[in-house]
N, C-alpha and C positions, 0 to 999 in steps of 0.2 A: 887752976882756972882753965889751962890752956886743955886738961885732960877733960875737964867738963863740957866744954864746948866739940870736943871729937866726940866724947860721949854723944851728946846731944848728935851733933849727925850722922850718925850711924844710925840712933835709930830712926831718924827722918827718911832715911835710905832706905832701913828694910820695909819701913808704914807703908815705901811710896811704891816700891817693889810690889809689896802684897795686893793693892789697889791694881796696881797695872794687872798681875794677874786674875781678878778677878773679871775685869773689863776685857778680856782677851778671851773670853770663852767661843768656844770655836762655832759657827756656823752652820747651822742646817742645812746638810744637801736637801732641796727642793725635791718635792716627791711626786711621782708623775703614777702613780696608783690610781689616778679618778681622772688623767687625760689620757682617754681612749689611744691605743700606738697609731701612729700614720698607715693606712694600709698601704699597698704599692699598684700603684694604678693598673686596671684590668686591661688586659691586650687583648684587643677584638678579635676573633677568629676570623681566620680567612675568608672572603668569598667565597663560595660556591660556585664552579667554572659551572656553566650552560651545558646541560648536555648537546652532543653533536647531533645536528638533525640529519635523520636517514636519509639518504639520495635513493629516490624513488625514478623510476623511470616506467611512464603509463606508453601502452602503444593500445594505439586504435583506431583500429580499421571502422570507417565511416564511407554512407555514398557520395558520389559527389559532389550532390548537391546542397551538401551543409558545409561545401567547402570556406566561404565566406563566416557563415555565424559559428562554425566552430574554429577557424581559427580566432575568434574575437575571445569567444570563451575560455579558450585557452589562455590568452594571456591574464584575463579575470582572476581566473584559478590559479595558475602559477603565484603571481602576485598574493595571494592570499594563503595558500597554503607553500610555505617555501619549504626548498629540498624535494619537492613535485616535481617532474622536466612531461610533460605531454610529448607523445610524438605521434603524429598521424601518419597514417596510409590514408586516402581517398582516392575511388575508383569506383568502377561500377559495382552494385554489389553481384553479381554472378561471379566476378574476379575477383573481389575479397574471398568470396565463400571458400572459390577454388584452390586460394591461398591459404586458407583456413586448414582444409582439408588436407592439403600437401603439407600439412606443419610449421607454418610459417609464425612467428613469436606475434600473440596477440591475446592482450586484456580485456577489451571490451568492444563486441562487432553492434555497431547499428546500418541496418539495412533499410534500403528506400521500399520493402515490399515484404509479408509476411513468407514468402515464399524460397529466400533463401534462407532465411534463419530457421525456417520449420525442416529443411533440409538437412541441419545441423544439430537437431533438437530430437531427443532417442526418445523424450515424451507424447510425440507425433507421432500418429497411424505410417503404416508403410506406405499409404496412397503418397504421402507427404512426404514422409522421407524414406522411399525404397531401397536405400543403402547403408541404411541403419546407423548412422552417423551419431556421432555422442558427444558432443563438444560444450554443448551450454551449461555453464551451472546452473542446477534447477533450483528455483526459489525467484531465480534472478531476470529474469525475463520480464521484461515490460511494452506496453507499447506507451512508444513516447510521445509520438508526434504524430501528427495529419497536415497533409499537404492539397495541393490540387493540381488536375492535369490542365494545363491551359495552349491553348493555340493561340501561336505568337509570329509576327509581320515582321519585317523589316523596314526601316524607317521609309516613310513614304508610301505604303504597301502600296506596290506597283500594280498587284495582280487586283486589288480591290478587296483581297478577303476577309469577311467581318463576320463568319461562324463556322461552327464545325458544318450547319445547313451548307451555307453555301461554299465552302471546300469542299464536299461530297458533291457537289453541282459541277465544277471545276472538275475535278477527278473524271467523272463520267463526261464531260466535254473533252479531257487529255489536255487540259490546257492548264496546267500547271506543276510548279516541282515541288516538292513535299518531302521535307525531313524529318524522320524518325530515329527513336533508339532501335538496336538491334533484338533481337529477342531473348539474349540473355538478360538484357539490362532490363531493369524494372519498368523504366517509361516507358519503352519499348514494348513491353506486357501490355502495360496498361493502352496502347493506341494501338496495339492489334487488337484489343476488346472493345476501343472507340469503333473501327473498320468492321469488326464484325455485327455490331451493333448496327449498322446501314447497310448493314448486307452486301458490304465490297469483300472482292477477291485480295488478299495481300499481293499472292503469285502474278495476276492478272495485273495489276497496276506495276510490279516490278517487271514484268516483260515491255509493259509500255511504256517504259521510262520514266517513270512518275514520282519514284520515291529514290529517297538517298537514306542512306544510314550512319550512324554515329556508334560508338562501343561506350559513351557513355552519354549523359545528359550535357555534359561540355561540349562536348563537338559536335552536337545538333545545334546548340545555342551558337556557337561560333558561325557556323554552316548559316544560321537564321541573320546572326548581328554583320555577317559580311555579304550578305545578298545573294548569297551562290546559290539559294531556294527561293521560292515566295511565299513561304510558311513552315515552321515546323512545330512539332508536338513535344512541351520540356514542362517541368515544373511551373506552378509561380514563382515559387521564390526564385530560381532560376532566372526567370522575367524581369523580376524584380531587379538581381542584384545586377543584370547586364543591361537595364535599360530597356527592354525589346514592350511592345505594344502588345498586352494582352487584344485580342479582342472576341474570345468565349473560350469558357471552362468548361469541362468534362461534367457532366449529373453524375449521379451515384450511379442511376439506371445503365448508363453507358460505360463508365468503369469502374464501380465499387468503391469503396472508400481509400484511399493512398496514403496507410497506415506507417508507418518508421516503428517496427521495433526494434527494439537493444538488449543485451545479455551481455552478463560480464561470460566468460569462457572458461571449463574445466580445467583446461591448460595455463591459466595466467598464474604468472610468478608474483603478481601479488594481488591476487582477490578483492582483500577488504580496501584495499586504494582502489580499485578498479569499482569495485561500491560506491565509497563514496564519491568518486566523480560523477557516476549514475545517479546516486542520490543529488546530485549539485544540480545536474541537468533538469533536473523535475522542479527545483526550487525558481522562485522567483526572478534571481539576475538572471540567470540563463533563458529564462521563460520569454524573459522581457527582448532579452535578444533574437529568441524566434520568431518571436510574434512582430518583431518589428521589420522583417522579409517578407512577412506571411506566411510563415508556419502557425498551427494553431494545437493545443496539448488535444492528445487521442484522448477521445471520449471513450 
């Protein structure tokens, strides 16, 4: 009996065994065939550093009596084009030319009179420029501007004068002082062809004490705004920017029209910058600022 019942659980043993093994069948690794791999995140490529902006340095000789609206324009331009630095010379233009011609570093010359820039320009007849001078870049040459020659008083005008008529009346009385530019300066041209227009002597009135001189349109106006005269002969805009009491302008008849041209120069170390500032000055901010002294664009 007792072998019977060991019988018997033995085989209850192996049945239960073989069950376990069937139940224990091993597990399926999980299959990642159909989930796409993680890619590994893209790293952005670096910025692109700025390129450096060129330092430009414009020089330019100007008369001086855009002393006012071109240093406005200056700062304009800077502000907008950076890495630009403007530097001006202003002076009379006979003195610029001078400077021109002696070698002196310059981009872009605008003169208060066709006559010293035609001085400079190998395009012009030899009447014009008898020294054959060759400085302009050709192409570049514009006229920019128109001004006007005006007779102007000092506050209160003492003497009474209220035209070029009655100055010319004054003059041939010797009762008054009168300052002009000198005859290199442009103004100066221009009111020795007022004087010769009334058929005064220059020489005759400087023996008589009559006239004082300036080397540019500033120190007539100065000479005018401090009473050392009782009139002188300067720009409008001139007038304009020191205050002084226009009271009559030049006609054409009496001295031609009072043209401003500009050229950039054969010499400039960088041209197409010296362009387009010359192109700026024709555009409308800069326009805006001439015409608000009283300059007006050459017709």
């Amino acid at each position: 009996m007792k072998k019977i019942l060991a019988l018997l659980l033995a085989l209850t043993m192996v049945f239960t065994l073989a069950a376990c093994g069937q139940s224990a069948a091993p597990v399926q690794q999980e299959t990642t065939q159909d989930t796409p791999a993680e890619q590994p995140a893209e790293v952005p490529a670096p910025a692109e550093e700025p390129a450096p902006v060129e330092e430009i340095e414009l020089i330019v000789f100007a008369a001086a009596s855009m002393t006012e609206t071109m240093t406005q324009i200056k700062d304009l331009y800077e502000a907008a084009n950076p890495g630009v630095t403007i530097t001006y010379n202003f002076d009379s233009s006979g003195t610029l030319k001078t400077q021109i011609q002696e070698s002196a570093d310059c981009d872009l010359f605008i003169s208060a009179a066709p006559k010293q820039m035609n001085q400079l320009d190998i395009s012009c007849d030899e009447e014009k420029n008898p020294d054959r001078l060759d400085f302009v870049l050709q192409g570049s040459r514009i006229n920019l501007l128109e001004n006007k020659v005006a007779l102007v008083v000092p506050d209160g005008n003492p003497k009474g004068v209220e035209s070029f008529d009655g100055l010319v009346e004054l003059l041939k009385a010797k009762d008054v002082l009168f300052a002009m530019g000198n005859s290199d300066v442009p103004v100066g041209q221009y009111t020795q062809k007022i004087l010769a227009y009334y058929e005064l002597s220059e020489d005759d009135l400087v023996k008589a004490k009559l006239i004082t001189y300036g080397t540019n349109v500033k120190e007539v106006t100065t000479q005018v705004k401090e009473a050392s005269v009782d009139c002188g002969v300067v720009y409008a805009t001139d007038a304009f920017s020191a205050g002084l009491t226009i009271v009559d302008t030049a006609t054409k008849d009496m001295c031609g029209q009072v043209i401003y041209p500009a050229a950039v120069l054969n010499v400039s170390k960088h041209p197409e910058a010296a362009q387009a500032f010359l192109d700026y000055l024709t555009g409308p901010e800069a326009t805006a600022v001439f015409e608000a002294v009283g300059f007006s664009p050459a017709a």
